[in-house]
Structure formats: C-alpha cells, structure tokens
N, C-alpha and C positions, 0 to 999 in steps of 0.2 A: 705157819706161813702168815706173813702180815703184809699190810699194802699202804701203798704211801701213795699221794696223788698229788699230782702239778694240776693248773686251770689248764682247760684246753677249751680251745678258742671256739667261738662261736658255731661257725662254719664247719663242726666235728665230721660228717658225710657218714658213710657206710664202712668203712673202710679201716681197720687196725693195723697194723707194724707190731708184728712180735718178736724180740730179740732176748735169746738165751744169752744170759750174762754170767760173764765168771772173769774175775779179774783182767777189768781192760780198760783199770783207769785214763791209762794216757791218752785211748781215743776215742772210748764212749761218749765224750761229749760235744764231738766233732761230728758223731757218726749219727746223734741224735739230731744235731742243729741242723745239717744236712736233708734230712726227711723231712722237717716238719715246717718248709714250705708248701710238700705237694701233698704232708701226710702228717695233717693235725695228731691223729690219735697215733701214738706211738707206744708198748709199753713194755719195760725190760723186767724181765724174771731175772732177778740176780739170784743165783744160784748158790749162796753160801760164800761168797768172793769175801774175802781177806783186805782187800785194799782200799775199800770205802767205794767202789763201782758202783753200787747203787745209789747213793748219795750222789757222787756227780751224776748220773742219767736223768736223775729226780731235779736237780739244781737244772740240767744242761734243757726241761720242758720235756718231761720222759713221766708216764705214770710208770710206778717200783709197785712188783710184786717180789715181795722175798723170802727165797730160801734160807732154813735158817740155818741149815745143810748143804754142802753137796751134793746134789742128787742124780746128777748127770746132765746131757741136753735133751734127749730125749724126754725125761721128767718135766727141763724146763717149758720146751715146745707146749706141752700139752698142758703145763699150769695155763701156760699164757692163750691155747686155744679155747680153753672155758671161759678164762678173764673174758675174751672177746664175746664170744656168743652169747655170755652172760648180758651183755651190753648193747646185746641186738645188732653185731657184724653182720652183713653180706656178705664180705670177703676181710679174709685174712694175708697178708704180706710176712712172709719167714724171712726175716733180715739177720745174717751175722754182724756182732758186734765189733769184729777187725778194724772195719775199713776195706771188705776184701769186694763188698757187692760196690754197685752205682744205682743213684737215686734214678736217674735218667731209664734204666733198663727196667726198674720195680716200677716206673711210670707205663710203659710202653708194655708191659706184660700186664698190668691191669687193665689197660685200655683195648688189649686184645679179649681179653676174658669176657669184659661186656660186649664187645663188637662183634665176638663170634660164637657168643652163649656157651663159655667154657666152664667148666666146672674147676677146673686146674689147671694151672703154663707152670710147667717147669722150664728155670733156667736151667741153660746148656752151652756152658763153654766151648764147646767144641762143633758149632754149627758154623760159624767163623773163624778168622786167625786172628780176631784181636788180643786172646789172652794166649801166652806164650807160658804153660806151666813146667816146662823142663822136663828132657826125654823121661826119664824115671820114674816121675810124679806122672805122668799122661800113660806110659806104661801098666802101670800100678791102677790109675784110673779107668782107665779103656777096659781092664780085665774085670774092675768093679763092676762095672757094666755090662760085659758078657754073663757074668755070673748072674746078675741082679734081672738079666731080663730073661735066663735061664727058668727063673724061680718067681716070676711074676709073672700078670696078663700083661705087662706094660713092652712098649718098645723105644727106649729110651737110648740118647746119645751120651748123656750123662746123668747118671742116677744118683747122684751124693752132690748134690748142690744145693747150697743153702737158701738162693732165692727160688719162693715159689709165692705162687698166685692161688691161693684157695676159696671155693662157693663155702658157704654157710652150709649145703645140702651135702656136700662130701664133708666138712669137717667135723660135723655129727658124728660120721660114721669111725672116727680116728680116737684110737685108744691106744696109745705109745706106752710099750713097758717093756722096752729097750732102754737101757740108761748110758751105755755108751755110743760109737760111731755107729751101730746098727740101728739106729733109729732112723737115719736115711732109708734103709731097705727096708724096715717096718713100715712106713709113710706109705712108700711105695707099692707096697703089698698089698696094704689094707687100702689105696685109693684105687688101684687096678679091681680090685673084687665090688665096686660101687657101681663099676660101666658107665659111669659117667664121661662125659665127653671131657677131651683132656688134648694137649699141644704142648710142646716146645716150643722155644723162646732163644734167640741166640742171644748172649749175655758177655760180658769180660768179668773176667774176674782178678782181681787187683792184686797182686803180688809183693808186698810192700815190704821195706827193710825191716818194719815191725814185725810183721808175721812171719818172714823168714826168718829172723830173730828167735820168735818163740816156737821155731821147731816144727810149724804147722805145712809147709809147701810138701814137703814127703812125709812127715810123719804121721800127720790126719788119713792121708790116703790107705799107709799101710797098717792101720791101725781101721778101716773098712774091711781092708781085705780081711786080717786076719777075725774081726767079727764075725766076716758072712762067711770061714771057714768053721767055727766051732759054734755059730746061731742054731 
C-alpha cells in the first residue's frame, strides 16, 4: 500500500470523505472537485484500478491511498477508515466514486449527526420519491433490507447505501473483512452491536447514463442479495 498526498487547505476541520476507488476515471475528478468546497479532506483508496484513477483523484485535490491490488470495497472502506482516525477524524463521510451520491445530502447528514449527537445517519433512498431506482433494482433492494434487518439490531429503510455519516467512537469499533457487496451488511452489523445512537437521512441517489452503463442500477443490488444468501 502507498500514499500520495495533495495540500489540503487550511481550514482542514474534523471531518474525512472516503471513497473506494476502482476505475472511474471519467468521473472521479468531478466527483472530487465537487466535495471539496464543503469537504476539504477527501481521500480516495484506489483499489488497484487499471486506468490511472488515482492519479486523477490525486491531480483533481484528493489525498491517494493505494491498492496495489484489488482487494475489494470493503478492504477499501476500511483502508480509508484508519487513514482517517490515524489523522485525528471525528467523523467520517462513505462517498461513492460514481457520481451516484450529492454533496448537498453528505452536508445535511453531517449537520444532523452534530445537531442531534449521532454516532451514524445512514442514507436512505427510500424515505422520499426523489430517487426513482426501477421496479427490479427497488425490488431486489427492499428484500436486502428485509433480510439485513432480519440479521441485525438495526431498523433500517435502506441498508446498502453508500453515503454514511460516521462518529470516530463507532468507527473504532469496524473491522470489514467482507471484500465484496457484503460489506454493506458487515458495516451494519458490526455498528448495530455498538448501541450507539444512529438515524436515517433521506438522500437521492443519482442514476446516471454512466452507472447504468457500467451495469451498476440491478447488478450491485443482486450481487447484495446473493452475498447475504451464501455470508
């Protein structure tokens, strides 16, 4: 693993953005530039990517921590949550590298986290109609979620969402060694057994000709499910 660092600006705060990266050149450096007027510290675990992705994240004002592997997201997640608390984080921001979250909703889920002394906000597509993810995918999803809260303390509306709100005191407690889509319900598992105080957040989540593109609207989904059938 090696690490590559951009300056980051004065005004650093408490606060990290960590994003599992794995080839996505075309819009990690949009999806960088984007954060980092509300969210100086940003920094992308590239994951072994092929396409020079960490090099743009690193160019786009992104600290690179890199795989020199594939090792999953899960792996990545958890590089990136020692990166932070190594660094003295309060709170940690799970951003995917798509394009699929908004900066606006990782703002307003932080600001709830200090406001009403949360240890966790997961986002939850499905507390609103803003995100419209296609009978199948919501299908597929929903059942993730029956299962997921089957098998956890948690009661969650969406359990496999990638924006979340983390305290420095639950992400102690997170030791990920899930390396594919079950590291969502690992997350989950192991922050329900902490009892620390926790909330949903209603979020959209962005659907883009990109991501639909790369197979991600149904296939991440049933690529959960079949995880938490053989986990």
């Amino acid at each position: 693993m090696t690490s590559e660092s951009a300056a980051a600006p004065a005004s650093a705060g408490d606060t990290w953005v960590v994003i599992p990266l794995y080839n996505e050149a075309t819009v990690i450096a949009e999806v960088v530039q984007g954060l980092l007027p509300e969210f100086p510290l940003v920094v992308c675990i590239d994951d072994g990517s092929s396409d020079g992705s960490g090099e743009i994240a690193r160019r786009a004002g992104a600290r690179v921590v890199t795989h020199p592997i594939n090792l999953g997201q899960g792996a990545a997640l958890q590089t990136g949550f020692d990166y932070a608390l190594e660094r003295g984080a309060r709170f940690v921001v799970t951003f995917d590298a798509d394009g699929q979250h908004r900066v606006e909703d990782a703002v307003a889920m932080l600001q709830r986290a200090r406001a009403d002394d949360l240890a966790i906000v997961f986002g939850s597509r499905f507390l609103d109609d803003r995100t419209n993810p296609g009978i199948l995918k919501k299908i597929v999803l929903k059942t993730a979620v029956a299962v997921t809260n089957v098998t956890t303390r948690t009661r969650l509306t969406d359990a496999h969402n990638g924006l979340r709100i983390i305290r420095a005191d639950a992400l102690r407690r997170i030791k990920l060694r899930q390396d594919r889509m079950a590291h969502g319900t690992e997350i989950v598992v192991q922050l329900g057994r902490t009892g620390l105080p926790y909330a949903e957040h209603p979020v959209e989540v962005i659907y883009s000709e990109y991501s639909k593109a790369k197979g991600q609207s149904l296939l991440n989904s049933v690529n959960i499910l079949v995880d938490l059938i053989i986990r």
